[in-house]
Each structure stands twice: as C-alpha cells, then as structure tokens.
N, C-alpha and C positions, 0 to 999 in steps of 0.2 A: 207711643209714638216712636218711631227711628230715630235717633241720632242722628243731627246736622253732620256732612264729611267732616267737618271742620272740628267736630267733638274730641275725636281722640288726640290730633293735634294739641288741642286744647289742655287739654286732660294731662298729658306729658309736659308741656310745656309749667303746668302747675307744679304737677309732683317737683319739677325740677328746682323752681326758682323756692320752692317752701324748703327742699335739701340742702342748696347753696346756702339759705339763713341760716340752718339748723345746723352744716357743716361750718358755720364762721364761728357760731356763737359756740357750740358745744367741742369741735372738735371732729374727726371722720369717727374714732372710736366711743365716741359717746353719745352717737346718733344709731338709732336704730330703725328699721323701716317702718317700722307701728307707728313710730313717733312722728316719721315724716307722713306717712298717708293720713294720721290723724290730724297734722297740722294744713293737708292739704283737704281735710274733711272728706277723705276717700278712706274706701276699706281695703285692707291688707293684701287680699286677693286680688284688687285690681292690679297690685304694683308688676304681676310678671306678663302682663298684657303689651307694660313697656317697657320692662328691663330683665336681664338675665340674672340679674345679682345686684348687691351693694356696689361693689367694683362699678361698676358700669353706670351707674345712675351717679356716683362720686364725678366720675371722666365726666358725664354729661354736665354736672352743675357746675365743674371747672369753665369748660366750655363754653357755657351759655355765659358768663362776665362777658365775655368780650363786646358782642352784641346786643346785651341786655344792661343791664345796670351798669357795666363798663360805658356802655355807648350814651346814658343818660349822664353821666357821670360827666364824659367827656366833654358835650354840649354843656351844660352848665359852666364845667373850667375855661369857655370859648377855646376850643381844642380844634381846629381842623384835622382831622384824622387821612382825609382824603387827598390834600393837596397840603400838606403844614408847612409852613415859614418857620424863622427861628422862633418867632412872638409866641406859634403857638408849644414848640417845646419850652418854651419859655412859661406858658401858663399850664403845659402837663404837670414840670416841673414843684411848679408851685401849688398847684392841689392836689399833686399825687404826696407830695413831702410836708402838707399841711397839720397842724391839729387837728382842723375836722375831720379830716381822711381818717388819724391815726381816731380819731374817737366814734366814728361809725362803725362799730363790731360788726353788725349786719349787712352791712353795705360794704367795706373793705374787698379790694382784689385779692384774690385767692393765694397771691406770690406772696402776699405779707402774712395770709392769716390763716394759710393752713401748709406752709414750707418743709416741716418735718413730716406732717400724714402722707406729702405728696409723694418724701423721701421711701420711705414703706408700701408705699401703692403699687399698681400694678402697671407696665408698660403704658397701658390706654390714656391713664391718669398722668402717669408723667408724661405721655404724649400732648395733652391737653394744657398740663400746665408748659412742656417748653414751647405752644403757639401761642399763648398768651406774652410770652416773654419776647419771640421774636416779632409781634406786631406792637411792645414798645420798642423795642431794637430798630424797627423799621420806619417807626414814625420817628425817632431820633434821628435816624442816618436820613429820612429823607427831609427833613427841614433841614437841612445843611448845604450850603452849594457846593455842587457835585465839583467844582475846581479843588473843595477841602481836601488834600490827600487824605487826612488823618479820621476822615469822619466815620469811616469804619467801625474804628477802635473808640472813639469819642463815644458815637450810640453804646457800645457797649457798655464802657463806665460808665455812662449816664445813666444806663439801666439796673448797673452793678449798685450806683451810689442808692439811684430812687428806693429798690426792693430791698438792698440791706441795710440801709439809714432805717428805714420804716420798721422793717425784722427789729432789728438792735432794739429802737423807740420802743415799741411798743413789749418788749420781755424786759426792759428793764425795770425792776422797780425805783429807783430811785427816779421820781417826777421832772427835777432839774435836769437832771443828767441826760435822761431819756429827749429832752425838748434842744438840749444844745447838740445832742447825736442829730437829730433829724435835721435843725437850723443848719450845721456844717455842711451836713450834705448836699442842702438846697443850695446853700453860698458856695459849695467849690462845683457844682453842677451846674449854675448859673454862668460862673466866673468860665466854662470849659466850652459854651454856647459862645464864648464874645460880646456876653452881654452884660450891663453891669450888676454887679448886686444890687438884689434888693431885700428888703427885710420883710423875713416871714410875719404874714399877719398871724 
C-alpha cells in the first residue's frame, strides 16, 4: 500500500525529536546517525531522504524545541507566549531556572544543554540556536510596558541570567553551589521584572 502524504512529514518529524533526546543526553559528538535511526526504529538509509548530513538534522532538532517540547513545556510553566504580561515572564522565569528544568536531561532547552556543540557547529546550527534565544528575548521585552525605556536591555539580561545561571548549574559539580548559582539568578531576574521575590521551589 502507498504512504499516507502525511508519512514522510511524519517520519522527519521523528527522526528529529529522537536526535534532539540523543543530542541532550549524549552530546552532538557522541551521537551518531545509526544510533538515532535506530532509536527512531528506522534504517540508516532512510536518513538522506531527509537530510543532507549530521549538520542539518543537529539545526533541525535545535529548531524543533521551540515549537515542540519548548511549546509543551511552556503551557505547563502557564507561560503565555503569544500575548505575556509580566506574571507570565514571571513563571518562564521560574521553570526555566527551576531544578526540574536543571534535572530533565532529555527534555532541557538546547541553550543550556548543548552551548559548546552549538559553538563548533555550523552557521545553520548556530542560526537555530540564536532564534531560540531571541523568542526568549522577545517574550521578555514583550511582557514589559512598552512605556519601560529599559525593557530592551532587561529582556536581554533576563535571557543572559535564565541560559547562563542554568549553563553554570548544571557543569558544576559541587550540588550546593550549583542550586545557589541557579536560585540567584532566579531572585535578581525576578527582582529586574518589578516583581517580588519569590523562592524557588
């Protein structure tokens, strides 16, 4: 029987999200395509049906956060992504900079958990990763009344504090140290919204 159209969609859309786990958990360089076709229970030769290379299917699984586990991620943190008030950088804030975030390997945004592969990658990749950055950039600057001069620069740091509080967190080994890196971050990113602190759960 033929393929539904919808198959090959499909099929990509797999490869991709089985890459994105395999690139959290392992690394860009210790992922290899066998590994991810196997994990998407496809065979090797399908993979150039939808990508030219490793490169390119790396940019794709960057990518695909936004809208995919990014976007479930966000809904759970009650995140308005579409129209946010401060409440909801207020609750990015707080489940981007949380433990659980920092303890889901698999699930982690790409900014925290793969920031040096990205550095070594290839234009496509770091293209991917800097639209991930400026749609928290964006969601920042726009939960802010646009009266704030400073809201520009605020998104900014807030995005600087979220991605390298979480960076820092999650390479350090010492456990304390790592959990007051993340906490600070959250309290002086809290305190830069106008809103009060609150303590990390």
């Amino acid at each position: 029987m033929p393929y539904r159209p919808e198959h090959k969609a499909e099929t990509r859309a797999r490869i991709v999200e089985n890459a994105r786990l395999l690139f959290n958990r392992h690394g860009y360089d210790n992922v290899t395509i066998d590994m991810v076709m196997e994990a998407a229970s496809l065979t090797r030769g399908g993979f150039y049906s939808h990508f030219r290379n490793k490169q390119e299917l790396f940019a794709a699984a960057v990518s695909s956060f936004l809208m995919g586990r990014g976007a479930r991620w966000r809904a759970e943190a009650g995140v308005n992504s579409v129209d946010p008030a401060l409440e909801d950088a207020a609750n990015m804030l707080r489940s981007y900079l949380s433990p659980a975030h920092l303890d889901d390997l698999e699930g982690q945004c790409p900014m925290i958990a793969l920031p040096s592969d990205v550095a070594r990658a290839e234009p496509q990749v770091q293209t991917a990763y800097q639209d991930l950055l400026q749609a928290m950039i964006g969601l920042y600057e726009r939960s802010m009344p646009e009266a704030r001069e400073d809201r520009r620069t605020t998104a900014r740091a807030l995005a600087a504090l979220s991605v390298g509080g979480m960076v820092l967190a999650r390479t350090i080994p010492d456990v304390a140290l790592a959990a007051e890196v993340r906490e600070a971050a959250f309290k002086k990113a809290i305190a830069m919204l106008s809103l009060n602190p609150e303590i990390v759960p």
